[in-house]
Each structure stands twice: as structure tokens, then as C-alpha cells.
C-alpha positions in Angstrom: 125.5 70.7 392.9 128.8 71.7 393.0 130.1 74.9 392.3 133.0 77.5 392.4 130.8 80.5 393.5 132.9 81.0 397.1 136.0 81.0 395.0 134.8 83.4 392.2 133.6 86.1 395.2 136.5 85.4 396.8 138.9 86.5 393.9 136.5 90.0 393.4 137.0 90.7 397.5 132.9 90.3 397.3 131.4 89.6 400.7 127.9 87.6 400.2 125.9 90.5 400.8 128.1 92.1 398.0 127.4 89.6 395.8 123.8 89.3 396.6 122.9 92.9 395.6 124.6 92.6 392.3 122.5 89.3 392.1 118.8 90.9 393.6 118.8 88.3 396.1 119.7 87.6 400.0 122.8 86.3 401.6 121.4 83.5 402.5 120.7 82.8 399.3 123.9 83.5 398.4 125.4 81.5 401.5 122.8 78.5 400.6 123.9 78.3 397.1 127.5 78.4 397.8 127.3 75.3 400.5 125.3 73.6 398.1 122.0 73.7 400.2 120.4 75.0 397.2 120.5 75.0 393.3 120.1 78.2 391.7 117.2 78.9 389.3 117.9 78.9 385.7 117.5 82.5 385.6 119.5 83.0 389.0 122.7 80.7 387.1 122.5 82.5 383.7 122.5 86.0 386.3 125.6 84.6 388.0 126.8 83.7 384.8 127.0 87.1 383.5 128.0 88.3 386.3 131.5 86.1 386.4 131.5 86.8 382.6 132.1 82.7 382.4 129.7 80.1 380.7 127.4 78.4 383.4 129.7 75.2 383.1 132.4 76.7 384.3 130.6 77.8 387.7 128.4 74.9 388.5 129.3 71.1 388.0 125.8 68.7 388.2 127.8 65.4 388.7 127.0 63.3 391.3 130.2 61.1 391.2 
């Protein structure tokens, strides 16, 4: 899954371990998320969601085009 977490951080200065304590989880979580290694929970996207203060559509893109 795409996504525009890197760029979000990036624009708040937020280093992954930055972003992963606001979030309660690792950087490598973080890191594995942003690479797109890994899809977030439901409850880990609505987190980053709410974090960003953006809908979950504008972070993450499901299309496989």
C-alpha cells in the first residue's frame, strides 16, 4: 500500500522514533510502514489519521495499478 507517511513526518521535522512514540509503536514499525513492507492495522491508520489531522484516504492509497 502506498502511502505519504515519510512525507507527512518529514514536513513536522519528526524522526521515526518521534513519530513512533506519538503512535505507541517501534521504529521499525514506523520504518516498515513507510517502505510499504507493512500495512498498518485499522486501529494503527485511524491513530495516524488523527495524528496528521487528515482523513485515512489522504495518507494511504490501496491501488495496485
Amino acid at each position: 500500500m502506498k502511502n505519504r507517511l515519510r512525507v507527512l513526518r518529514a514536513e513536522r521535522e519528526w524522526s521515526q522514533a518521534a513519530l513512533a512514540q506519538h503512535l505507541g509503536v517501534s521504529r521499525q514499525a514506523v520504518n516498515a510502514i513507510e517502505t510499504g513492507k507493512h500495512d498498518p492495522s485499522l486501529p494503527l491508520a485511524f491513530r495516524i489519521a488523527r495524528l496528521f489531522d487528515m482523513p485515512i484516504e489522504a495518507i494511504f492509497d490501496d491501488c495496485t495499478d
